[in-house]
N, C-alpha and C positions, 0 to 999 in steps of 0.2 A: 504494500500500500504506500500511497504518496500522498505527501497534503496538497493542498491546492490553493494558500497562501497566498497571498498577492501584492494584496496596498494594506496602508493606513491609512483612516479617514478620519479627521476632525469633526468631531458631535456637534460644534459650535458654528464654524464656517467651512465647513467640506473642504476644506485644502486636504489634498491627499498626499502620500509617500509614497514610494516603493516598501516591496516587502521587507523585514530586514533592517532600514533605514534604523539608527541608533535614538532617534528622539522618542523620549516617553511619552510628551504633549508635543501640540503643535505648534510649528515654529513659527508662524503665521500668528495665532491669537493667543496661544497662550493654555487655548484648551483642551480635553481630553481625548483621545485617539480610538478609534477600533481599527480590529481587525478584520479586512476582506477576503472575500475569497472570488476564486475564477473555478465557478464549479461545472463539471463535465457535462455537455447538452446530449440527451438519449444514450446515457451507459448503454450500454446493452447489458450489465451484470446488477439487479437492482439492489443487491446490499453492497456496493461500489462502497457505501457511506462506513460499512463494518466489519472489522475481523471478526469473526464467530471465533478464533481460537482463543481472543485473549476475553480475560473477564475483570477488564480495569479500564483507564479513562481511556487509554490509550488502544482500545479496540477502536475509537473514534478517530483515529491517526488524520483521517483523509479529509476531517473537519477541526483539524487541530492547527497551530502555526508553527508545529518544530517538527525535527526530520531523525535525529540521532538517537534513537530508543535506549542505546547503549549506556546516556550518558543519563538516565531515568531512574528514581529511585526502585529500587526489586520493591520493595512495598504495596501492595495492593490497595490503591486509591479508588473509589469508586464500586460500582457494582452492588451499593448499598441496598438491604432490602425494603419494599413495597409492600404495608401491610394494609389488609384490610379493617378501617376501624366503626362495624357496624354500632356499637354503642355511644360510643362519640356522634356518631352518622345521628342517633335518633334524639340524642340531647340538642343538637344544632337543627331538627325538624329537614334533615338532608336524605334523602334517597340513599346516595350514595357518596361515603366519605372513605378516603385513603391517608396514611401516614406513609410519610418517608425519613425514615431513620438514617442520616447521616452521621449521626452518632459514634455508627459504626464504621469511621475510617480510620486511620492507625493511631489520628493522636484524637479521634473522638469527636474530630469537627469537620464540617463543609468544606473547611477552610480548607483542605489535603485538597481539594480539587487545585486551588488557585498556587496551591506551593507546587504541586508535582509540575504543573507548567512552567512555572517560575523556574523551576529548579535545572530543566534542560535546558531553558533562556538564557539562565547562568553559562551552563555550562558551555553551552555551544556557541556563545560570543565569547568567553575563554577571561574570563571573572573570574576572579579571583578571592572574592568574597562575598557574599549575600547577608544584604541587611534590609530589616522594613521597621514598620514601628505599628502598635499593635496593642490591643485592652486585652489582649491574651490570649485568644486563640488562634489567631495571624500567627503568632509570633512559636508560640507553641509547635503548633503543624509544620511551619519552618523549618524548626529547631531539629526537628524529629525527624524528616525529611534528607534535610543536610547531615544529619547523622547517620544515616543508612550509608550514604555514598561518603563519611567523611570529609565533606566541604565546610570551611569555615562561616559561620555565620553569625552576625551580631543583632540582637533584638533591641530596642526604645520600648519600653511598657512605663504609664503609667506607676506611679508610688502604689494607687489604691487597688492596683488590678488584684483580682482574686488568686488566696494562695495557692490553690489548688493547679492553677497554670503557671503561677511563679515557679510552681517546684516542677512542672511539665519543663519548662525551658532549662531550668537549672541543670536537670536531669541526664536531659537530653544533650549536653556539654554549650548550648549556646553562650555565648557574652551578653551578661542580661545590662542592661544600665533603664534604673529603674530613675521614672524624671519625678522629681516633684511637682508636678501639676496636672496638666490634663491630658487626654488622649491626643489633642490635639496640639499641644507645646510637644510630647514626643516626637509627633509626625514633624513638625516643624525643624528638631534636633536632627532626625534621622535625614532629610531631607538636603543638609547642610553637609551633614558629616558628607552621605554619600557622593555628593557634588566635589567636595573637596576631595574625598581620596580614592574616586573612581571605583565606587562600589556597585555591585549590583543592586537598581534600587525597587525591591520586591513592592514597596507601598498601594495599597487598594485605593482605588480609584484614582489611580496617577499611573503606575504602568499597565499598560491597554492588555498585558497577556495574560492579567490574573484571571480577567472577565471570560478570559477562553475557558478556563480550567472549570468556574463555575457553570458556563454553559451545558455542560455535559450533566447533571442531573437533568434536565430538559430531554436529554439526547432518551436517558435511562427511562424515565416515565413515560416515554412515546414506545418505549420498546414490551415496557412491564405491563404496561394496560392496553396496548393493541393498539391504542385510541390517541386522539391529541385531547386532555383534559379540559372542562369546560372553564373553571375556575382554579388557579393553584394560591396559596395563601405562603407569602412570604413575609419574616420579619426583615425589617429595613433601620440600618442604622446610617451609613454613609454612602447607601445605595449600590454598591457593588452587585450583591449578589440578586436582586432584582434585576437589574439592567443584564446580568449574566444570564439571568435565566430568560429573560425575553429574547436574545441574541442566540439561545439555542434554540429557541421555536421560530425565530425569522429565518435563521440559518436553513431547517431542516424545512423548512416553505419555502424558501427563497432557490434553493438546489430541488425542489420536485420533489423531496420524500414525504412528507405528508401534505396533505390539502387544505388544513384548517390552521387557525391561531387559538391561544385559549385566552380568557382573561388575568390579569393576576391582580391580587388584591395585596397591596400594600401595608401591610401590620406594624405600626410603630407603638412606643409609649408617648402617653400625654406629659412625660416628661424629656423627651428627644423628638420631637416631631416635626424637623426641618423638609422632611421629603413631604411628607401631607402639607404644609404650610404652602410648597410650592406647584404643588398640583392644582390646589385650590388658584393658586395664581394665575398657574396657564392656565388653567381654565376661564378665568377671569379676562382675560389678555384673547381666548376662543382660539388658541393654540390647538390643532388636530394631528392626527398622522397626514397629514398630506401637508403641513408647514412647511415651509421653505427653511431652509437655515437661516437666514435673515431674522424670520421673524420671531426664530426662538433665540436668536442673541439677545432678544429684548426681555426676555426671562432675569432671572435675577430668584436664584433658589436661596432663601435667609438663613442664618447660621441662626441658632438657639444656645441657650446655655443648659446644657442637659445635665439630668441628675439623675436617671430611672436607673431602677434596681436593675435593667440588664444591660449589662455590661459591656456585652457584646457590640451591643446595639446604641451604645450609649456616647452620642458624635454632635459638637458640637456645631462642627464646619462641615456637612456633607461633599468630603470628595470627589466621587462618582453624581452631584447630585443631578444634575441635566440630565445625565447620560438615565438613571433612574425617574426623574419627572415623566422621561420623554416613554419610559416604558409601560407605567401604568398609562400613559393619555392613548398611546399606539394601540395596547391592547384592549382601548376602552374599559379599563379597569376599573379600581375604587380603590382607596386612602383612608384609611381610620384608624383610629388611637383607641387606646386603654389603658386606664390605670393601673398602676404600679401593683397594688390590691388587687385587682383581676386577674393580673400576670401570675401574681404567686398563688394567687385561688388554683390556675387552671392546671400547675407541675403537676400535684398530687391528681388532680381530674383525670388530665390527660393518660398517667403512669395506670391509675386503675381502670382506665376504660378501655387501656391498648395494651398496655405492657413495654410501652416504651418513654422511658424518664428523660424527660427533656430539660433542658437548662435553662434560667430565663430568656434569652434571647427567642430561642427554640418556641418557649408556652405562650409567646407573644404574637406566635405565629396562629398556634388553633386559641389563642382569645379573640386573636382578633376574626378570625374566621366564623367563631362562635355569634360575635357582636353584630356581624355583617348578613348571617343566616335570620338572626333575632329582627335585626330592620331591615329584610327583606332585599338586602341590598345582593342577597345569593338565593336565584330561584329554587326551591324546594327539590325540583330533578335533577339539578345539577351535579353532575360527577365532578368532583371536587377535590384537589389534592393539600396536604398538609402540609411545609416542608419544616423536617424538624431535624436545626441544624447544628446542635451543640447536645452531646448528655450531660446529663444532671450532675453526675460526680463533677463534672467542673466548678461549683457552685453549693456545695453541701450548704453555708451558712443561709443559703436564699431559699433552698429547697426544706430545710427543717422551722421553717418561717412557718412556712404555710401547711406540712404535715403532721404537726404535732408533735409531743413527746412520748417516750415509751410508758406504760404500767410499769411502776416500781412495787413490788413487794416483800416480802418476809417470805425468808428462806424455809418455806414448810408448804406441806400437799395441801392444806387448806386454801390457805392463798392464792395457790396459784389453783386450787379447781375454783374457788370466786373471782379470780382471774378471767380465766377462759369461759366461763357464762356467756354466749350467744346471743 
């Protein structure tokens, strides 16, 4: 298999690249890049798009933008499973609902999609070191990543980021340099460092090839459910992985493998909610998928001062955030928040109606899915998917918030038979 790679193109004013080209943005305005592709008219072979041998991102090769598998971590990124979650499905008044447990990639997060691309990006321009900046699972997944293959890497996290990923990166031998302030003074750190000493600069929503890496649960869910999904519920903190996963359903529309688009519903907290802030805007402004880039330069996505208990999710400068506005508007989507309280209400929901323990970022995703089912903003038939993209164990101190504590008792069969009373 071969990719089919091509240009970058500027979100903001279509100035394009060649494939390859070393700019993370564009040199033109300033703004954020994707990735194009030149994909094949009339294969004659119609799974051209997949290797049926491998069962990782990179069975996707031929919709990906690196070439060297060689230089890939052996790690299995990807391929995560697709459960069906009928009980969730009837709490949310849904026909039909799905969880996607990305949980389950090696360092536990989504985020393995955006580093295993990163990490042949590295290798194949011939980098010498990998650094991002990161609330802790960026950074983590990195770390883990660059440790399979022994590549040096340096992480920026946040002072308050949760310990449970401090000790993910530590572990995993990265150079942590933890900042004292926000998600977004680290980005800012790492951003300088890397410009000065010609690092590779892994950062979400600043280099265009993480958005690839994320596209591929897109790829997976078309292949898991047969179908292209009516509704998928994503949580959105700097817009990355939104904008990722719309770029997988254009992709695989725009190359002829499937025929439809789905909607995706944007899930933030009402304490980070710069991506809903600015949907509302273009909308306001009557921004469509058929805008010209012109007239979404006249966008203007607001920063917030965010405080929400997820983490993940918790951005006060949306990096990717155009590149995210412009996917829920394209996909005709919807934008809604929840409270911080609803967030940690829904871990423990979610864990007993699926069996799968999501992290806040993650329960942000089926509250808000829940919230949008409740005001009708998701037709009752709709096949619906969930994307749940961090586990719980990253997070113990948020997830024992809202699950309670144990029965403590006295060491005797009494106790513990009024213990276990039903």
């Amino acid at each position: 298999m071969k990719s089919f790679f091509s240009s970058l193109r500027c979100f903001a004013c279509g100035h394009e690249l060649p494939a390859g080209a070393p700019d993370y943005v564009c040199p033109a305005c300033g703004g954020n890049l994707e990735v194009h592709y030149d994909w094949p008219a009339n294969h004659p072979d119609r799974s051209w798009w997949r290797d049926t041998t491998r069962r990782d991102i990179f069975r996707y090769l031929s919709l990906l933008p690196v070439s060297d598998l060689s230089l890939a971590s052996p790690l299995r990124v990807g391929n995560t499973p697709l459960y069906s979650a009928p009980r969730l499905a009837a709490a949310a008044g849904l026909s039909s609902l799905y969880i996607k447990d990305d949980g389950q990639n090696p360092s536990a997060s989504f985020k393995d999609r955006a580093g295993a691309i990163a990490l042949v990006r590295a290798r194949e321009t011939g980098a010498s070191v990998i650094c991002g900046a990161s609330t802790g699972n960026a950074g983590s997944s990195m770390a883990c990543l660059a440790a399979s293959v022994g590549f040096p890497c340096v992480i920026f996290v946040p002072q308050a980021a949760p310990a449970a990923k401090i000790a993910q990166l530590l572990t995993f031998g990265a150079r942590v340099i933890a900042v004292r302030g926000t998600y977004d003074d680290a980005f800012d750190l790492c951003m300088h460092v890397c410009a000065q000493r010609g690092w590779f600069n892994r950062n979400t929503g600043y280099n265009p090839y993480t958005r690839e890496g994320k596209k591929t649960a897109a790829f997976e869910l078309f292949e898991q459910l047969g179908r292209i999904p009516d509704w998928v519920a994503v949580p959105v903190g700097d817009g990355n992985i939104i904008s990722g996963i719309w770029k997988g359903f254009r992709d695989l529309f725009d190359a002829g493998i499937s025929d439809r688009l789905p909607h995706l519903l944007c899930c933030q907290s009402e304490a980070s909610d710069a991506i809903t802030r600015g949907v509302a805007a273009a909308r306001a402004l009557g921004l469509s998928a058929t805008s010209a880039s012109a007239d979404w330069q006249k966008l203007a996505v607001p920063a917030v001062a965010a405080t929400t208990v997820a983490d993940s999710i918790s951005v006060d400068i949306p990096r990717d955030g155009l590149a995210a506005v412009r996917a829920v508007i394209e996909s005709e989507g919807a934008a809604i928040v929840v409270p911080d309280a609803d967030i940690l209400a829904t871990i423990p929901l979610v864990a007993r109606a699926t069996g799968v323990f999501p992290e806040p970022a993650a329960a942000t995703a089926a509250a808000g899915l829940l919230a949008a089912a409740k005001s009708a903003i998701l037709p009752s038939d709709a096949l619906a998917v969930i994307l749940s993209t961090g586990n719980g164990l990253k997070d113990i101190a948020s997830a024992r918030k809202a699950a309670g504590e144990p029965l403590v008792i006295d060491n005797s069969t009494d106790a513990a038979m009024r213990a276990t009373e039903l």
